[in-house]
C-alpha positions in Angstrom: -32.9 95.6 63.0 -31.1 92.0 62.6 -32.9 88.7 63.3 -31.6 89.0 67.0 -32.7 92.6 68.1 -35.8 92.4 70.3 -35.7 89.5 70.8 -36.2 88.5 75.0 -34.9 84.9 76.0 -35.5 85.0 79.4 -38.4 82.9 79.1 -39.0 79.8 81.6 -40.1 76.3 80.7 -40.9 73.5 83.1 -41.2 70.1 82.1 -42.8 67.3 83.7 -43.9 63.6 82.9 -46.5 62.2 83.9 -47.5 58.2 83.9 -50.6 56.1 85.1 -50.4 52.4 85.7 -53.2 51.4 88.1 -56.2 53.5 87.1 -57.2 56.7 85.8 -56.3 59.7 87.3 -58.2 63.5 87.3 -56.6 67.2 87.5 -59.4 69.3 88.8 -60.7 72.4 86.8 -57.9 74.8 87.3 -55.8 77.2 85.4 -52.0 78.3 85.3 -50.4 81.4 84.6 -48.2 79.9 81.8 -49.2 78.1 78.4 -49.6 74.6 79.0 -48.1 71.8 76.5 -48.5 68.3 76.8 -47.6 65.9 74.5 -49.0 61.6 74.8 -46.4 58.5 74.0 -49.2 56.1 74.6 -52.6 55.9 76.3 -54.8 58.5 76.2 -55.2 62.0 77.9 -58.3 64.0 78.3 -59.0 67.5 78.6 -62.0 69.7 79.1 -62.1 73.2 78.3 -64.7 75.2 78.6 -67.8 73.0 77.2 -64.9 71.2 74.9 -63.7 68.1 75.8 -60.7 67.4 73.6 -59.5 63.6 73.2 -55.9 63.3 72.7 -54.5 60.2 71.4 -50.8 58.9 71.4 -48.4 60.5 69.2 -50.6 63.9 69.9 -49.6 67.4 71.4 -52.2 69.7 72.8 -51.9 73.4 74.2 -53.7 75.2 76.5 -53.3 78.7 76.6 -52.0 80.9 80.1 -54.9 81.6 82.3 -57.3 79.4 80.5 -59.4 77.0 83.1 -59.5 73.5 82.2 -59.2 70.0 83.5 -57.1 67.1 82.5 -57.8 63.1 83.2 -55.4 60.9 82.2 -56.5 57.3 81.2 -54.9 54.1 83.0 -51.3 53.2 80.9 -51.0 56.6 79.6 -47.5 58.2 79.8 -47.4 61.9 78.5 -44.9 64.8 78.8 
């Protein structure tokens, strides 16, 4: 089978900035049916998953896998992806 058999490209990717200037801002506990990326350019994100609450500093990715409840708080000045 070459490199390119099997292989399915019909996948969908959304992307989406978000910024915070005046204070902090929290994303309830959710979940979504696709893996979640996010990426930080400066400030500071926060996520909790499960009983883990993961600290993610600029220059930092963090993924969340599909159906996975957590909930995301993004620090005043922080501009992520």
């Amino acid at each position: 089978m070459s490199p390119r058999e099997g292989v399915g490209l019909n996948a969908v990717s959304r992307v989406r900035g978000w910024a915070r200037g005046v204070g902090p801002t929290v994303h309830p506990l959710g979940f979504h049916s696709d893996v979640e990326l996010a990426w930080v350019e400066r400030g500071e994100l926060t996520y909790r998953v499960g009983r883990q609450t993961l600290e993610v500093p600029p220059g930092s990715v963090v993924v969340i896998p599909a159906e996975v409840e957590h909930a995301t708080e993004l620090a005043r000045g922080t501009k992520t992806g």
